[in-house]
N, C-alpha and C positions, 0 to 999 in steps of 0.2 A: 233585088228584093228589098219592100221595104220592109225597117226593122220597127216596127211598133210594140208600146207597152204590155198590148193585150197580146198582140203574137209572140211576143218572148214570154211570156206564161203561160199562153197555150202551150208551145211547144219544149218550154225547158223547164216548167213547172216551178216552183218554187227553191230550187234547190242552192242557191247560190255560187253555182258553179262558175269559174272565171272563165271564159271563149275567150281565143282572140278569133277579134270579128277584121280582122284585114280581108280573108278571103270569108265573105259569109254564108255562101251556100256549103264548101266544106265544114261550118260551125255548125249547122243548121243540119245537114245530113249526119253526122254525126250523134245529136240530140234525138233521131228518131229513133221511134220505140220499136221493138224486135219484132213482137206481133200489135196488129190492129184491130179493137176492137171497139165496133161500133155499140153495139148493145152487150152489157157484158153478162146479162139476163138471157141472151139467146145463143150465145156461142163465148165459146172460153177458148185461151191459147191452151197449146202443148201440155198437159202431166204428167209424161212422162220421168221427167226428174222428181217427179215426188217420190217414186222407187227405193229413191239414196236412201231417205230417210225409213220408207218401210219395210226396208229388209234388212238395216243394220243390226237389227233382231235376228236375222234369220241362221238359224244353223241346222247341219245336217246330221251330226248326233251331240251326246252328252256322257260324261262319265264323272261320276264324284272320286274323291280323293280328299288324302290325309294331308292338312296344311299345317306342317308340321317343325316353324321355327325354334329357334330357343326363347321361348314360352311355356307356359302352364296350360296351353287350353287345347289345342290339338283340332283344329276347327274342321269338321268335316263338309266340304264345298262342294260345290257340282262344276264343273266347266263344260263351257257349248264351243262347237268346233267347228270350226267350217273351211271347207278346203286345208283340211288336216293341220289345222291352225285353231288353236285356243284363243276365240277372240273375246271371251268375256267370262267372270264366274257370278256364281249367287250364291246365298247362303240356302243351306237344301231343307229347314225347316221339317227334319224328320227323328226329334229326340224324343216323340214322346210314344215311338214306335220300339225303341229300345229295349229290352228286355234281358232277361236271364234265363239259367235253365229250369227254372222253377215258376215261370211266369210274371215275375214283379218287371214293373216295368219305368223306367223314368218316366217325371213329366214336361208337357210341351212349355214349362215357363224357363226350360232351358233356350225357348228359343227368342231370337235370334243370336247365334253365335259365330262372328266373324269379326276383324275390323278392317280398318283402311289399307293397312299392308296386307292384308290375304287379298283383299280386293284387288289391290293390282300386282299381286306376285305374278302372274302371267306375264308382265312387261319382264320381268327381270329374266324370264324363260328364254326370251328371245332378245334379249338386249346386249350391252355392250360391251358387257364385262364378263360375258360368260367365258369363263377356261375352255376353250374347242378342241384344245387336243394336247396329250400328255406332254412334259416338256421334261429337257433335261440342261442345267447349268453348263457349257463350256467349257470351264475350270475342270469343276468335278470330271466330265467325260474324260478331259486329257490328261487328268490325273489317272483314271483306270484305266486308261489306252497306255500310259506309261508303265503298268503294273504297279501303281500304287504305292511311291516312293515314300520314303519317311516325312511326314509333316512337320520336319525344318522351319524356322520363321522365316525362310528362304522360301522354303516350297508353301507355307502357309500363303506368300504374299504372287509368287508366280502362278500356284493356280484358282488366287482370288477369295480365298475362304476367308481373308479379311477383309473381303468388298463383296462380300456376295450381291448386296443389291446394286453393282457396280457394271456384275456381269450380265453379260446374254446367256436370255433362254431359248436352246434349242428345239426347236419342235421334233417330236420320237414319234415311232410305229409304239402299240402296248408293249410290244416282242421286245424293240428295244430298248423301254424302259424299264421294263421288268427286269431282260436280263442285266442290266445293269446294275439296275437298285439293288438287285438277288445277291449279285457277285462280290458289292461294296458291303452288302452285310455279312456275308460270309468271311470274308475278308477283317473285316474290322471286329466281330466277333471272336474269330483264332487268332486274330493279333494281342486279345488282351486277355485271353485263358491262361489259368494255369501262372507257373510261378512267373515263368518270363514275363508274363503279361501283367502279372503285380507290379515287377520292379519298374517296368514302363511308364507305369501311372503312378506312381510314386517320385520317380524321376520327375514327372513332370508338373510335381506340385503337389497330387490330392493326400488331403489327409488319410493316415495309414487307415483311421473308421470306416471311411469309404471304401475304400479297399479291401477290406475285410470280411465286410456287408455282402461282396460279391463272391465270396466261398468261392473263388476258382474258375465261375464262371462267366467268360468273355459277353454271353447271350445278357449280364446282368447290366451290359452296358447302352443295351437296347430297351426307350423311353415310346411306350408308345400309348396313343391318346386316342380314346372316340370319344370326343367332346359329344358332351350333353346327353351320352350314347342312348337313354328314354324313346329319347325324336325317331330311333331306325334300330329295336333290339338287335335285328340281324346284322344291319350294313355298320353302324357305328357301336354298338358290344363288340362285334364281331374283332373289331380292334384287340379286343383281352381276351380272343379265341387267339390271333394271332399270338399272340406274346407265349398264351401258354403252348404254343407248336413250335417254338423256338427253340424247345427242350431236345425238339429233333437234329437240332445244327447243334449244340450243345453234345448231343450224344457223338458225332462227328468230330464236333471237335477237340472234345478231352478226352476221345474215347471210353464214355461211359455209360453203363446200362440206365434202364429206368428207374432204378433207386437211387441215383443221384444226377442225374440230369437237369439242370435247369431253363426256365424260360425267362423270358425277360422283366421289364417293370414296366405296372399299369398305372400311368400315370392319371391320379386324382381330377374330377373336377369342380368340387366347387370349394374346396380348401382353399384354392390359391386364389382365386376371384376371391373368396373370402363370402359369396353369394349366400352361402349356409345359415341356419345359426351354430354356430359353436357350442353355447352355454346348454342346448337342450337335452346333451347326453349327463348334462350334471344333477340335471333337472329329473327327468323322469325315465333315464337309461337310453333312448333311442335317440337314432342319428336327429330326426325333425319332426316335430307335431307343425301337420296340416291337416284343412280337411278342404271336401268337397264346398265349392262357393256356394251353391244352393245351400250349407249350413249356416250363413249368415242372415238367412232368413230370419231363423228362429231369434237370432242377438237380438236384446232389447236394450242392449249399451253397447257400441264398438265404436274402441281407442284403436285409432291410427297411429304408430308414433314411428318418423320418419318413412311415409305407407302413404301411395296417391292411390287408391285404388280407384277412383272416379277417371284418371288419366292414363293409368298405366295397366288397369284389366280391362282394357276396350270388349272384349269380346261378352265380359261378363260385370261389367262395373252395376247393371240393374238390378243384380241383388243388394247389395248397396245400395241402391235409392228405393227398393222397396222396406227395407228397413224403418225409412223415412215413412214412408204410406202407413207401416203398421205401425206407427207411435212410438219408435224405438226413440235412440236416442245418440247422436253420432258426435263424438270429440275427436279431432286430430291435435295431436303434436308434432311440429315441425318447424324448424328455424326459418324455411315461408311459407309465406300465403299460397298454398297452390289449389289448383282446382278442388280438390278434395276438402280443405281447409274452408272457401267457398260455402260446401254444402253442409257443413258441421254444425252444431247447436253453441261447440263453442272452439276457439282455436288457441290451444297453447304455444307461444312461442319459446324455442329455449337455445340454448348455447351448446353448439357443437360437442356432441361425444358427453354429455352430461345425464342423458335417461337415464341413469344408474341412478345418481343421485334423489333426480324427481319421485323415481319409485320405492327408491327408501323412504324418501322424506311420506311419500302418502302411507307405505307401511306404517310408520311410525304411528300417522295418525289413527288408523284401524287400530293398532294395538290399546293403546295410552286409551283410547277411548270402547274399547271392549267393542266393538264394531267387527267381530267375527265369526265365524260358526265355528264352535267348540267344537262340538261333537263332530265333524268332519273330520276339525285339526287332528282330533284325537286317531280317529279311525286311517286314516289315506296321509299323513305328512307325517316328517320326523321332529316338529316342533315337542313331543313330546317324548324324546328320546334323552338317555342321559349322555353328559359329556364331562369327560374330566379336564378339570381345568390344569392340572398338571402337565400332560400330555395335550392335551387338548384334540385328542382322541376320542372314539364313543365309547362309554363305558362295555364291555365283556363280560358278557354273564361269568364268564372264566377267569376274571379278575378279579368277582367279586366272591364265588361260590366254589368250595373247595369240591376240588375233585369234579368238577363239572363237566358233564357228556355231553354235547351235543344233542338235541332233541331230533327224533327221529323225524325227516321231513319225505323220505323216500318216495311217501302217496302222495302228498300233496302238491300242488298247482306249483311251483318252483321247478320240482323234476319231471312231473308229470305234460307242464304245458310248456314250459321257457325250457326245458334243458337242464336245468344246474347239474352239475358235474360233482363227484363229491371232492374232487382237489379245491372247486373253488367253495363248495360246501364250509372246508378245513378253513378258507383263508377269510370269508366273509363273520363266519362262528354266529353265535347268538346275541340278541345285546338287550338294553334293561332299561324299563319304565318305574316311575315312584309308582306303585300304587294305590288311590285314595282308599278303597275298602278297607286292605291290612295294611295302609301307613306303614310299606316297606316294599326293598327293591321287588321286581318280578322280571323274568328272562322273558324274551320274546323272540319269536325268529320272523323270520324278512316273509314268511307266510303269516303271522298276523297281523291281517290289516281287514280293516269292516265288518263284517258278519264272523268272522273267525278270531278277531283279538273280542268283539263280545262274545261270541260260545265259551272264552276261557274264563271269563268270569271278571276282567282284570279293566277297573276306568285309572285309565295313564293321568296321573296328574299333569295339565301344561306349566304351570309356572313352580317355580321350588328352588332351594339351593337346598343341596344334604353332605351329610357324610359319611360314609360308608368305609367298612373295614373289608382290607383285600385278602386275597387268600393266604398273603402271610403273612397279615398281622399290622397292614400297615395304613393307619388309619389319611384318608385323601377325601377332597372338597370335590362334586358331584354338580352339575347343575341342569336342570331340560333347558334344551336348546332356547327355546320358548324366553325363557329367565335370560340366557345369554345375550338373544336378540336387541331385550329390554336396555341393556348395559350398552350393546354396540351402538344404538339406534339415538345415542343419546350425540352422538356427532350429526344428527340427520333432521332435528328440530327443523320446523319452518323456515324460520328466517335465514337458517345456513344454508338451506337447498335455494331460497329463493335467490342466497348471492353466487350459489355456485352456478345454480341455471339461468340467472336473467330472466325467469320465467315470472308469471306476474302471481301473488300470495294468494290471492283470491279464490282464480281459475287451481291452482296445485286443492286448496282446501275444499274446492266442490267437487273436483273429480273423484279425490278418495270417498266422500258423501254420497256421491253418484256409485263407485262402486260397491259402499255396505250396504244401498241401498234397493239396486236391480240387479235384476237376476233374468238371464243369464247374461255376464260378462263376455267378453272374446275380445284381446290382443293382438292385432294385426302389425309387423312390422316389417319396414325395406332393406332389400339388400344391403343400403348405404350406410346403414346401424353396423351393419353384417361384418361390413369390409374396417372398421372400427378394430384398432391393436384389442382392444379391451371389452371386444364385444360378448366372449365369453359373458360378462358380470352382468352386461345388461340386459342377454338372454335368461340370465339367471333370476334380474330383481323383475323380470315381469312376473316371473312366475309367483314372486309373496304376497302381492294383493289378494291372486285366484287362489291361494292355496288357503290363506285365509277366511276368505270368503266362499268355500266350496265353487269352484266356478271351474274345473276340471273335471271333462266325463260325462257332460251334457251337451245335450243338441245347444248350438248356441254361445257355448262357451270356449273357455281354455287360450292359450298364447300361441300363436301361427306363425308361419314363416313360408314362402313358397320361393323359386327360383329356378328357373329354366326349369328342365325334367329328369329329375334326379332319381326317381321313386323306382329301380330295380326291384326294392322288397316288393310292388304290386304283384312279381313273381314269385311269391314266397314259395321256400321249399319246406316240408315236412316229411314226417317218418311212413304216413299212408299216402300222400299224392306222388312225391321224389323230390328233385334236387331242384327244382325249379329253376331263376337262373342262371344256377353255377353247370346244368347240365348243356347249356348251350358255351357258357364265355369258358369251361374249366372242365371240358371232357377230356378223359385220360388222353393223351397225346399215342401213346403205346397199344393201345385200346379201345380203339372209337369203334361203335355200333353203325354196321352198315348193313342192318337191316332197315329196310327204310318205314319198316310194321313195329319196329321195337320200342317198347313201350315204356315209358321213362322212368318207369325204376329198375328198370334192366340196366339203364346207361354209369357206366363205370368213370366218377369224377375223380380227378388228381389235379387239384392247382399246381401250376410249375411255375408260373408265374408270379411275383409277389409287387405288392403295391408301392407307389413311391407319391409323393406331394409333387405336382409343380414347383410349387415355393421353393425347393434348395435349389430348381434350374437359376429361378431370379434371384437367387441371392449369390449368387458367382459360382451357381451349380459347387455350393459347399454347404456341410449343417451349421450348426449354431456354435461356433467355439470363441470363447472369449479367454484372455491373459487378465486371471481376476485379481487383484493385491490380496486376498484374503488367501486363496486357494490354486493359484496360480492357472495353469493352462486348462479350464475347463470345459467340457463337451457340454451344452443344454442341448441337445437333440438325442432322445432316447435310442434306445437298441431298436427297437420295433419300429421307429421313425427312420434309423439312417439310410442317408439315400448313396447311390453308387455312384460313380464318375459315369457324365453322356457323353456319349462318341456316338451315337444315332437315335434320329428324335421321329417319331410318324404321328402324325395325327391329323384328325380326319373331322370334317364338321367344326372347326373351330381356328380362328382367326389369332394363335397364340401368339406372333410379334407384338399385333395392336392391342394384344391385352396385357401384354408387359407390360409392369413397372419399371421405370429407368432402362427404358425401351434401347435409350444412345448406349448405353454401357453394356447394356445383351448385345447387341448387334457389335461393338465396338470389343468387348475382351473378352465374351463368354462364350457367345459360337464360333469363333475362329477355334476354339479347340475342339468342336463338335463338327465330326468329319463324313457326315451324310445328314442330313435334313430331308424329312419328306411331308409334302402337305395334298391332303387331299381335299378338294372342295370344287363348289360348283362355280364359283366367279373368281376373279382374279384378286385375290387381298394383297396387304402387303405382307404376310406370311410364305405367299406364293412367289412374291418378287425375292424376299429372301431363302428362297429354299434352293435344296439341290435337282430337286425331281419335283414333278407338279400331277399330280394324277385329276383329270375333269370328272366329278360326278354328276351323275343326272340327279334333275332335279327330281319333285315330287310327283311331278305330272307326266314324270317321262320314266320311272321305274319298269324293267319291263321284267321284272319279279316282286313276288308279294315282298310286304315289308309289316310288321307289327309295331305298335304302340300304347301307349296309355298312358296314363297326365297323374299329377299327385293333387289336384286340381278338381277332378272330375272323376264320375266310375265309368268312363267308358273305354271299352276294349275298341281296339280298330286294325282292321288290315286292308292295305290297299294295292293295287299295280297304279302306275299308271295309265292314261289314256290317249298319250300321242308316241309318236315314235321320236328316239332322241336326234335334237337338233344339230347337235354335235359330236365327235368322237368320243363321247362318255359313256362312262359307265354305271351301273347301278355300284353304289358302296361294295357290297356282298361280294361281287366280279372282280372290284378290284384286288382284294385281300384272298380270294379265291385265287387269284393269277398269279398274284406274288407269293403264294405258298408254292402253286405248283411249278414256277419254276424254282426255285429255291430243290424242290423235288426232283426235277430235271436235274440241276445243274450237280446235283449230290447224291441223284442217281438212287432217290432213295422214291419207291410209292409212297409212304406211310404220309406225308405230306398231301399229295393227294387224296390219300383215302381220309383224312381230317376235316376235308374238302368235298368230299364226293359228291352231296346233293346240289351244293349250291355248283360245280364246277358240269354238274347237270342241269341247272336252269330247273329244278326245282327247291331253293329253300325253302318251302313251304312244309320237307319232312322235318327242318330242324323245329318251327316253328311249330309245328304238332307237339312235339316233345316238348317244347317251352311248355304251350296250352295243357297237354298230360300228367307233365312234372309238379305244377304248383297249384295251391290251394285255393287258390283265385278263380281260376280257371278249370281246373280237371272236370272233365266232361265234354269240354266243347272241338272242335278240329275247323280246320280251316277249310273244308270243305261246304262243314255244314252252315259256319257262317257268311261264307261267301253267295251262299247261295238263299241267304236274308230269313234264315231259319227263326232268329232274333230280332226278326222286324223289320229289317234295312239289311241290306246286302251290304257286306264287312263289318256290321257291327254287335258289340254283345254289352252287357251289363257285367263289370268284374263284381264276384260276389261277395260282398263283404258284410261284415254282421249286421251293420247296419245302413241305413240311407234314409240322408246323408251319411258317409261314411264320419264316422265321430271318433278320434282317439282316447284311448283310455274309458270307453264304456265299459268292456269287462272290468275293469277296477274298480269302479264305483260302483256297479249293478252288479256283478260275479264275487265280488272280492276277492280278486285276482290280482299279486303283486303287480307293485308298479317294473321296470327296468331296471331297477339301482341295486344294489349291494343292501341296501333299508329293505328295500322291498316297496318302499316309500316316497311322494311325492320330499326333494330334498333342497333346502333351504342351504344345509352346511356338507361341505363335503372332508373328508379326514384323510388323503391318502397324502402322505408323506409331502411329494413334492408341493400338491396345491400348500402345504400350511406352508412349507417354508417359502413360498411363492408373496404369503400374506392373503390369500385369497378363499380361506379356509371359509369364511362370512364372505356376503354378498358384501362386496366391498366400491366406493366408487373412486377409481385414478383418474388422474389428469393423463391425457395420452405422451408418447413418448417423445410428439412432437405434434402443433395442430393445438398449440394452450400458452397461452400468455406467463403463464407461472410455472416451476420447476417440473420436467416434463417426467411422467413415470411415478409423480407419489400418490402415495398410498391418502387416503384421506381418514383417518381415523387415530384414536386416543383408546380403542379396543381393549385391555391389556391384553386379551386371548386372540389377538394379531399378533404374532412376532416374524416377522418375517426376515430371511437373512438377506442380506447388502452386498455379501460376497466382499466389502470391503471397497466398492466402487465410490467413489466421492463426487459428492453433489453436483461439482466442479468439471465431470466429466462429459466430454462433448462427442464423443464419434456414438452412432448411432446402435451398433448393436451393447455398448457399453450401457447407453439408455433402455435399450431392450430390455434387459436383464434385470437392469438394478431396483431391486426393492426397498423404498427408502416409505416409511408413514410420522405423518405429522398431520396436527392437529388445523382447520380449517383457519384457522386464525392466523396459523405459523405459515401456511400453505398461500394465501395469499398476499404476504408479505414476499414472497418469492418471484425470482424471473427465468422467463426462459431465456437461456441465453444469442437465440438464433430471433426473439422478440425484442433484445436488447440492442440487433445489428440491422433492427429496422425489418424483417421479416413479421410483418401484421395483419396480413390479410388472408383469410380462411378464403375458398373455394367451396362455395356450398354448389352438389349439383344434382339439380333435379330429374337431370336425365331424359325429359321429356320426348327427346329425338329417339326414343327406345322406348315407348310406347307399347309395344310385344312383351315387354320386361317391367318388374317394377322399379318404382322409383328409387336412384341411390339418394336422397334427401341429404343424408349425413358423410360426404364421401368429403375427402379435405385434399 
């Protein structure tokens, strides 16, 4: 064959492909084409294979479900199936079908809501790290096989509890890990009842508080956790149903009735993440003001500060840019540049853990320059309350007026709508405005505020210094808060905030100009503030600008916080619906309703269970005790806080090794004393590596019972199953905690464990979930029948019904004149109870953290005189960590950064800012160090 120009481009086209041409008809047969077409206008090769492509679309049914991470938004998706396989989801574009039992209905500018990870959460269904079937430690097994010899640092290290991630996991039947896990609770529960079981844990180190905390009972040694528990009320609450049926092996084992039987501890979640804000029960009584994203609409200013919501509320970041559409107006704060900062009018940079500071400094400037609504301050804040500067206490009508009764509050919105108790009635008492009419004191109670301090006839002076004679005669200096603030604020000048923030003088002087100036305000901020020692403060100084400038209690407005799904109250209980849901996590154990028609204020609640923090497990599973020079061996962790010695940990949805702090030291001295571990999850974490028992949950899409939800985020109600059958040996949450009660019941020979159990250990929880829906105020009216059957538009879903929508906090206070949560009754700037003053924390005050700061870590930054804070006698000089915890040392910003830290002086200089962007489902930690 000859090889010519033209015929090697005929034949092998342009392609540059290398032949070897030695043999060249095999080069040349090779190069021919598969089919031949002469006119390719008359006849076409094979299409067949065009099929791949149009039926990768194709499936044979579809079912939505609740995608339902640790996030705020709860995304309801559709999944298509084929050959009983989830091969793709969509977002199901049906919110504005939503509805309530009164016809309102959301709208479609909810939609689209989904992001990237829901989108391919199907791979993870089927992927590589799914848990397939229950396991159990080696160690542990031969440890119960041995009957459970004493934990020796012999036998600690023989059956591995100080290598647990060392050991193999055994793969179990459910049977046999249940009865296992059943046996070692039973077991280690009457190991530590009663007296002998005190002197054991005493023996072994814990402080006698801990000890104490557990009244007798062994059950108090049981920690157990449904992280995030919002995401699954049934499967992950259901966690602090357990706890409280613990009271059951309790009665077993101290032999005691149901008057004093206890259940175990429900271990907290977002204390120890630190996810929360802290400062917001200082603020305006409640655990967190959030609202629904679609209220950002309305904002015509929103401050990010440590907050990407552009990045890290994927499913929902377009109300955020429609902000932008309606002419708002968008500032971030954050020490960087992130996506969010990007889309902002302007971006504040500042220095780690210093917002406190920033947002005094722009108070300042509101006040100094009368840049406030008066009449607000007057009516909704306590800037117009008195304080003694003596005490530096609030003034007492009963301090100052002989013989003084309490004002009868019986009818009014305190006991009528919140509850007030008259013990706390007695402890809260009256307190006292100057005011301007009779230019003299006037009592007021924590019921007037807005439309009812005007019916009394009474304008509260803000500013003043007075002095008043007390009931016996003893004349004392008086000041409104207002006046006080003036005095403190005077540490908070510009130029001081701008050396304490690095922030630039400018951008600090127009944001406060921007906030006297738009209306409505709203304060959005991250987790990463959150996880902040002293974040308390800077939950607190968001709120002096809004309180200022009336900017709570409007569409639009007020200071926010969100974080995974924490919002239980969506369940609220009252006196006409029931117990909302305490009637599902906190049913009498002694007493459970097993009518499955029983209507939820029939159901009989008793918590047996009581609560405990994460945080004393990481902190060497001990409270706060320090050897103070002042006062010697002191306890800072209160009665109501202390936590008990853990000998067994369960939790469930949540990844607690990897979210440790000093992760080497938990796994190194803290669980070798903890002598059962159990993790329940759908993949394999390192939780799971280190645990004793492994229980596999199904996923979302594989529930093969209902499960309930709802977001703090959103008003939407949801119930879902799922719509494939499970892939592996798992279970629905519900099942598994179901299983482990009943044998527990088995093995103790007792029903009543069972009967605790009964609907779900029947495959239907959907009567407990009735009862939820029956019991709270949210809800009452609706059943899981009739929403499943898309009575409310969409099949599983409803509209929780809340006064308003967007759901807006603190509207009844502003429009009702309905206290706020506090002891004022009042939006609060200062707070008086003992421990905060001697803390120094009485004023929104701005620290240097404990560590995480270039200069002396832990002080106070103020020249206040109405700051005293005590020191406990800890010297400056002191270096172990909980020593800096503690100590309250204030000095003047001048004296402050003349100071060092001393772990900055050994070359430790470099902060950790992290924006977390790999979590994406979650907001941003921005300020995490």
């Amino acid at each position: 064959m000859k090889l010519t120009r033209r015929t090697f481009l005929q034949l092998a086209g342009a392609t540059g492909a290398t032949v070897t041409l030695a043999n060249k008809a095999m080069a040349f047969r090779l190069l021919k084409p598969a089919v031949e077409v002469g006119n390719p206008l008359d006849a076409y090769p094979d299409r067949n294979w065009e099929s791949v492509y149009r039926e990768q679309y194709r499936y044979d049914r579809s079912f939505t479900y609740c995608c339902s991470p640790n996030d705020t938004h709860a995304c309801r998706i559709r999944a298509f199936v084929r050959n009983e396989v989830v091969m793709r989801v969509e977002q199901n574009y049906d919110h504005q079908r939503y509805s309530d039992l009164y016809g309102n209905k959301a709208t479609r500018n909810w939609n689209p809501r989904m992001c990237l990870k829901g989108y391919t959460f199907h791979r993870r269904v089927y992927g590589p790290y799914r848990l397939r079937y229950p396991l159990i430690r080696k160690g542990w097994k031969q440890w119960a096989d041995d009957g459970f010899p004493e934990l020796t640092p012999e036998n600690k290290s023989k059956y591995k509890f100080d290598a647990r991630g060392q050991d193999e996991l055994l793969k179990a039947s459910w049977d046999d890990a249940f009865t296992y896990a059943a046996k070692g609770i039973i077991h280690i529960t009457k190991k530590y009842s009663g007296e002998e079981g005190a002197q054991k844990l005493l023996a072994q180190g814990y402080p006698k508080e801990m000890v104490d905390a557990m009244k007798g009972a062994g059950t108090r040694t049981f920690k157990g956790r449904g992280g995030m528990g919002l995401l699954g009320v049934i499967g992950k609450y259901g966690m602090y149903r357990f706890n409280n049926c613990l009271a059951l092996v309790d009665s077993h084992n101290r032999g005691v009735g149901p008057d004093k039987a206890l259940g175990g501890r429900n271990w907290s979640n977002y204390t120890w993440h630190g996810d929360q804000a802290p400062g917001h029960p200082f603020s305006h009584g409640l655990q967190t003001s959030d609202v629904d994203m679609n209220d950002i609409r309305f904002s015509k200013l929103v401050i990010q500060t440590g907050k990407n919501l552009i990045e890290n509320k994927m499913p929902e970041a377009h109300w955020l840019t429609q902000v932008m559409e309606r002419g708002g107006k968008l500032v971030v704060i954050t020490p960087e540049y992130s996506p969010s900062s990007q889309k902002a009018d302007y971006w504040i940079p500042i220095r780690c853990n210093t917002d406190t500071a920033l947002f005094l400094g722009i108070t300042k400037i509101l006040m100094d320059e009368k840049l406030y609504d008066a009449d607000y301050v007057k009516r909704f804040t306590d800037f117009p309350l008195l304080v003694r500067t003596d005490t530096l206490k609030r003034l007492q009508a009963s301090d100052i007026f002989p013989d003084y009764q309490l004002e009868d509050m019986s009818h009014g919105p305190s006991y009528k709508i919140q509850g007030l108790k008259d013990e706390q009635r007695e402890m809260i008492g009256d307190f006292v405005v100057w005011d301007t009419k009779t230019k003299g004191p006037k009592a007021i109670t924590r019921d007037d505020v807005g439309d009812r301090l005007e019916a009394k006839g009474i304008d509260p002076a803000i500013e003043g210094k007075f002095t008043v004679k007390t009931a016996d005669g003893k004349e004392i200096e008086v000041m409104t808060l207002f006046e006080m603030y003036k005095i403190h604020l005077q540490d908070y000048d510009i130029d001081t905030v701008v050396e304490i923030t690095n922030s630039p003088k400018e951008l600090i002087e127009r944001l406060a100009r921007d906030i006297a100036t738009i209306k409505p305000v709203a304060i959005h901020y991250g987790e990463g503030i959150n996880h902040w020692f002293h974040a308390t403060l800077m939950n607190r100084s968001t709120y002096l600008p809004l309180m200022l400038t009336g900017n709570v209690g409007y569409y639009g407005s007020g200071s926010h916080t969100w974080a995974g799904n924490y919002k239980a109250g969506n369940f609220q209980a009252s006196k006409w619906s029931g117990p909302g849901f305490y009637g599902w996590v906190a049913e009498d154990v002694f007493n459970p309703g097993l009518d499955p028609n029983m209507p939820a204020m029939d159901l009989k609640v008793k918590g047996r269970a009581y609560d405990e923090e994460v945080a004393y497990w990481n902190h060497n599973d001990r409270p706060l005790i320090v050897d103070t020079p002042k006062y010697g061996r002191k306890c800072f962790t209160g009665k109501t806080h202390m936590p008990t010695p853990t000998k067994i940990m369960w939790f469930t949805n949540v990844n607690l090794v990897n979210n440790a702090k000093h992760v080497y030291q938990m796994l190194k001295n803290v669980n070798p004393n903890i002598e059962q571990i159990m993790s329940t999850d759908i993949e394999v974490t390192g939780s799971i590596e280190y645990a004793d028992f492994a229980f596999p949950a199904n996923s979302w899409t594989e529930f093969e019972t209902y499960e309930v939800t709802s977001s703090c985020s959103n008003p939407f109600l949801q119930i879902w199953k799922g719509g494939i059958k499970p892939v592996n040996d798992s279970r629905d949450d519900v099942m598994i905690l179901a299983g482990m009660a009943a044998k527990l019941g088995e093995l103790l020979r007792d029903m009543r464990f069972h009967d605790n159990w009964k609907f779900a250990l029947e495959g239907r929880p959907e009567v407990y979930i009735n009862r939820l829906l029956d019991g709270s105020t949210t809800t009452k009216g609706y059943t899981v029948e009739d929403i499943m059957q898309g009575k409310y538009g969409e099949p599983g879903v409803a509209l929780l019904m809340f006064r308003t929508y967007p759901r807006q906090p603190f509207w009844e206070q502003v429009h009702e004149s309905i206290p706020f949560y506090t002891p004022t009754g009042r939006l609060q700037a200062y707070n008086d109870e003992s421990e905060i003053i001697e803390y120094g924390e009485n004023f929104i005050v701005h620290r240097e953290g404990p560590e995480g700061t270039p200069y002396l870590p832990n002080v106070i930054v103020s020249k206040n005189p109405y700051i005293r804070p005590d020191d406990y006698g800890i010297p400056e000089t002191a270096e172990h960590w909980d020593e800096r915890t503690v100590r309250n040392i204030k000095k003047s910003w001048d004296e402050v950064k003349k100071t060092k830290n001393f772990l900055w002086e050994k070359g430790y200089k470099f902060y950790c800012v992290t924006p977390k962007s790999r979590r994406r489902q979650q907001n941003t930690g921005t300020k995490g160090l």
